[in-house]
C-alpha positions, -999 to 999 in steps of 0.1 A, spaced: -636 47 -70 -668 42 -87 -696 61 -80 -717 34 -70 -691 19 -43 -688 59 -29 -723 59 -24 -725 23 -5 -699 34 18 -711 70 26 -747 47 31 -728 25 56 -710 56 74 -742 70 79 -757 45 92 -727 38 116 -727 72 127 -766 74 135 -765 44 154 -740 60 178 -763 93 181 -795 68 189 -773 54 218 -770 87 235 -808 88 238 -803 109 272 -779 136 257 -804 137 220 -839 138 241 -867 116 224 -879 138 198 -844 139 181 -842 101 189 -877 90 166 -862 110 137 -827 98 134 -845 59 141 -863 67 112 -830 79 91 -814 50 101 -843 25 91 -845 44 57 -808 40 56 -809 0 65 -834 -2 37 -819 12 10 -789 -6 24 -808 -35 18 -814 -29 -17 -785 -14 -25 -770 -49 -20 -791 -70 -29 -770 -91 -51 -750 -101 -25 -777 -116 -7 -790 -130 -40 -758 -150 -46 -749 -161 -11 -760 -195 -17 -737 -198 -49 -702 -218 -50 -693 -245 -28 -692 -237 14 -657 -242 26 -650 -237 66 -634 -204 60 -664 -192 36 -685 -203 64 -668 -180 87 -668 -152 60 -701 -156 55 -711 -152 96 -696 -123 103 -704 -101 68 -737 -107 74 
């Protein structure tokens, strides 16, 4: 696997797995809860930019119905 594509998914693991701590805001307290919603913004951003050219090419190619649906729920 390239090194780039490890780094995407290890971005989108992250992300997965601070979203689930930020849930348990009772168990974390509030402190712990500002920090990793700050790691997880960083993480959306750089998300963000890491892809980028999928969002720059989205509108490329012709729209069939099933590219439609593709389309909805990758993004």
């Amino acid at each position: 696997m390239k090194p780039k594509t490890v780094v995407k998914i290890s971005a989108d693991y992250a992300m997965s797995v601070l979203l689930l701590l930020l849930i348990t805001y009772e168990l974390i307290g509030q402190e712990a809860h500002e920090w990793i919603g700050i790691a997880a913004f960083a993480l959306f951003v750089f998300h963000h930019i890491v892809n980028r050219s999928w969002l720059k090419n989205i509108f490329r190619g012709k729209y069939t119905p099933v590219r439609i649906m593709q389309t909805i729920t990758a993004a």
